[in-house]
Wavefront OBJ file of the C-alpha trace (Angstrom):
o trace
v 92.380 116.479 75.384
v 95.630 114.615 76.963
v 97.935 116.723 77.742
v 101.334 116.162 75.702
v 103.082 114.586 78.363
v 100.920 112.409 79.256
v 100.080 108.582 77.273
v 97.255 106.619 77.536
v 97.294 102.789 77.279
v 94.890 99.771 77.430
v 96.760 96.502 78.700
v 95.970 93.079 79.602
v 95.689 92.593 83.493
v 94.213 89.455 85.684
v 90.814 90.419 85.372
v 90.963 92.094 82.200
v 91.565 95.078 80.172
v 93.408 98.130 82.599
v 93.072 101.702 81.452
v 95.663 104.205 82.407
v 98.187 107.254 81.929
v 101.465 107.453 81.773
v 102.958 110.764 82.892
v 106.379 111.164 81.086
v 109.267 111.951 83.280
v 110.798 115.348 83.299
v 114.863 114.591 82.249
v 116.944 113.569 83.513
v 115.245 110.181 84.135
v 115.479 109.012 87.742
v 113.347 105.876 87.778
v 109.831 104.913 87.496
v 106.886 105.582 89.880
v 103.203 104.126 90.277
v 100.458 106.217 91.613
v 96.732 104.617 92.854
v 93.704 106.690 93.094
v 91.247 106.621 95.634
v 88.549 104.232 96.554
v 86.649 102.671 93.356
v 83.213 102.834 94.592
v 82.980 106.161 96.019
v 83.821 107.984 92.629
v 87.896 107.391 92.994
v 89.785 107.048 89.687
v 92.422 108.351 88.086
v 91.838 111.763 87.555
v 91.212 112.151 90.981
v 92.768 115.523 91.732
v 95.330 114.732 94.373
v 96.372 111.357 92.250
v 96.756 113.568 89.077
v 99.015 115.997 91.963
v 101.509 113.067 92.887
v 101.532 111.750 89.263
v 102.811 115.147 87.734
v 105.185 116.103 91.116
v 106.478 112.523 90.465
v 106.822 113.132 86.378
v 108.297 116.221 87.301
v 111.007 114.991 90.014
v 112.122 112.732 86.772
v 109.907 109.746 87.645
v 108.331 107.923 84.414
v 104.906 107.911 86.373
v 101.977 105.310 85.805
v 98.666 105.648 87.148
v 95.162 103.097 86.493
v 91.884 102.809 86.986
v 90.750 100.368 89.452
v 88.952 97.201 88.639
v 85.466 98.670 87.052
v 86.545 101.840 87.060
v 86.491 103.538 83.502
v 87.574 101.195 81.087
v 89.716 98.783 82.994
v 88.092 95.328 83.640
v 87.011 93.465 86.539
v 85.024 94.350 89.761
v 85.910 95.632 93.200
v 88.117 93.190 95.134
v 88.681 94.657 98.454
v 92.513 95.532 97.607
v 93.515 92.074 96.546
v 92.451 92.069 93.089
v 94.165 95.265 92.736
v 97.272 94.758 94.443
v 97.517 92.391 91.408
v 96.925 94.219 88.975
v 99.615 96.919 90.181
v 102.264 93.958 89.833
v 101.238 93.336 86.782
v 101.533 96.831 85.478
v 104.620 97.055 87.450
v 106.065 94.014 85.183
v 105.020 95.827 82.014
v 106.536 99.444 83.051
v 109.939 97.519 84.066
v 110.240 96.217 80.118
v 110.496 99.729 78.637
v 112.552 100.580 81.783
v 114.166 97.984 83.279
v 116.523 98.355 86.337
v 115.144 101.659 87.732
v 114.427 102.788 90.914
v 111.000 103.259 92.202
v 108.257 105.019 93.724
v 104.693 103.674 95.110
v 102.310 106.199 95.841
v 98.833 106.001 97.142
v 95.496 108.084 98.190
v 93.312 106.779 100.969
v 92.269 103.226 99.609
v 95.477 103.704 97.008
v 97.594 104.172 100.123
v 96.131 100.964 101.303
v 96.783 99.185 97.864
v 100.252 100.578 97.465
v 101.320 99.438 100.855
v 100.381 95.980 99.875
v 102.268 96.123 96.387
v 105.462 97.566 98.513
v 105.663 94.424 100.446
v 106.218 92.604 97.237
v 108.239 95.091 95.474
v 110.311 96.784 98.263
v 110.368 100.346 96.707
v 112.895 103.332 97.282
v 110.446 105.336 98.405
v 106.871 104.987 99.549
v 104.273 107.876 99.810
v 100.954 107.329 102.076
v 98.271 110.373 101.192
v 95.324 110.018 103.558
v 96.335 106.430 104.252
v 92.763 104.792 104.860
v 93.712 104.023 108.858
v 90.528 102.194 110.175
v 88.738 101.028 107.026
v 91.117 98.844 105.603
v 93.914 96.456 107.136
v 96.422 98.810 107.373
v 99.879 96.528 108.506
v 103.300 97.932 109.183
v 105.415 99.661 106.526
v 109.187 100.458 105.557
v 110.734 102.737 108.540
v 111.534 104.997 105.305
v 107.600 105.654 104.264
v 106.073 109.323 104.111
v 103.024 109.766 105.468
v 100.841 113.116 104.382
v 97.778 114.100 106.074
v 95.482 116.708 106.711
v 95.198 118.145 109.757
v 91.259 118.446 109.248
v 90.338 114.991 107.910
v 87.392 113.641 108.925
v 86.641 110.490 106.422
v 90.418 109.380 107.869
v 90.735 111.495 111.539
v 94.315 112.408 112.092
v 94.356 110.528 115.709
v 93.972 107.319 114.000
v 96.523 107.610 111.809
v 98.899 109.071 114.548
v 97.790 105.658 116.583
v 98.775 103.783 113.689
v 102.190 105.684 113.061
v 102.938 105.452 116.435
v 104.366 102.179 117.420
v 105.832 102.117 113.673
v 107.899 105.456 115.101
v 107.038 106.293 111.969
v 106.814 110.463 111.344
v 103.827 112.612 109.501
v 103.677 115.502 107.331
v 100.324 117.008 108.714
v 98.800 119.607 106.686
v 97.863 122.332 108.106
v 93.735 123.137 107.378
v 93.974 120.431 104.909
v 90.676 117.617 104.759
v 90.654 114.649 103.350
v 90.927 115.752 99.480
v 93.347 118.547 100.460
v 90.959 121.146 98.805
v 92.903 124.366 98.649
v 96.606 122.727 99.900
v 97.201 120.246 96.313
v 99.994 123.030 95.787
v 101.187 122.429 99.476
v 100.982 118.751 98.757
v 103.179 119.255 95.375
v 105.378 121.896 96.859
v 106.481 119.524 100.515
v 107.119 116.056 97.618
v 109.221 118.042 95.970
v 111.325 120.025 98.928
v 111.549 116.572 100.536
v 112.151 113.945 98.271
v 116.105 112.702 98.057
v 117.873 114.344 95.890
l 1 2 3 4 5 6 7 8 9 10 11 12 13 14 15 16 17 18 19 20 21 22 23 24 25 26 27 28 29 30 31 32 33 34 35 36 37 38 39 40 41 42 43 44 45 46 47 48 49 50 51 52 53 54 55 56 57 58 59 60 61 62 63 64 65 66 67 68 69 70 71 72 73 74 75 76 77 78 79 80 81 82 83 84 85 86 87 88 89 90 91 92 93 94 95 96 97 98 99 100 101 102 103 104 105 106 107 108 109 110 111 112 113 114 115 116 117 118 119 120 121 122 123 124 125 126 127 128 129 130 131 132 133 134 135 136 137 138 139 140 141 142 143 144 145 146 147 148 149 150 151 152 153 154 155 156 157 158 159 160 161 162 163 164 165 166 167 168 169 170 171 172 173 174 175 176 177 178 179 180 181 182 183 184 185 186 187 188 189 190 191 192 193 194 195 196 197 198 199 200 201 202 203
């Protein structure tokens, strides 16, 4: 059952039909805000637990939040493209979200390979605010991002290992949020997750 904040739509994209959820935003409305899911062919989509953690901190912040599934990925269309593909479809759905509320600010955020994706879609949309979860550091391109990005990690990841994302942070001077204990799917510390978004994020 979806919850009764929550809408589901089916929309054209470049590849196809995309499947997704729209989290309503808690009032007053601050802007909108796009949240990707992990990586498609290792069981990511978008009821991926720390996805559906941003979405609702997001929602709940006053964010009308929109998350997908990926190319092949539920019902949404299409096959695996590496990022690219998907990058696209983001604008796309972007586009769409900006009819029913145009002139907003907004948010990016991304898990692992959606951290990837979203930092590619911020270089064409140049968001207020963008939020890296487990960027993917090492198994995907990974460039340089907006001096104002968060980055959240756990202190115990081993798919992404905190030293490579500290060697990619680096030379960016750009600061982490490391979670203490926390692994890649911050099992135990989503509430630590949702509690440091919302303490943080501009008023």
């Amino acid at each position: 059952m979806t919850p009764a904040d929550q809408e589901s739509f089916l929309v054209p994209g470049p590849a196809g039909l995309l499947e997704g959820v729209i989290n309503a935003a808690a009032a007053p409305l601050r802007g909108l805000a796009l949240v990707a899911h992990p990586h498609p062919l290792f069981g990511g989509n978008l009821h991926n637990k720390v996805t559906q953690t941003l979405a609702r901190t997001l929602s709940g912040l006053g964010y009308h939040t929109w998350r997908m599934n990926s190319r092949g990925v539920g019902q949404s269309q299409g096959t695996y493209d590496e990022g690219r593909g998907e990058t696209e479809d983001w604008l796309t759905l972007y586009e769409l979200a900006r009819q029913s509320h145009p002139n907003l600010p907004l948010v990016l955020a991304g898990f692992s390979f959606g951290a990837f994706v979203m930092s590619e879609v911020a270089r064409h949309l140049s968001p207020q605010q963008l939020i890296l979860v487990a960027p993917a550091v090492g198994h995907f391109p990974l460039g340089a991002v907006a001096a104002n990005t968060w980055v959240i990690h756990g202190e115990q990841d081993t798919t992404v290992p905190l030293n490579d994302v500290l060697r990619w942070a680096e030379p960016q001077g750009l600061p982490l949020l490391v979670v203490p204990g926390g692994d890649h799917f911050f099992h135990q510390r989503l509430m630590l997750l949702r509690d440091w978004i919302q303490r943080f994020f501009p008023a």
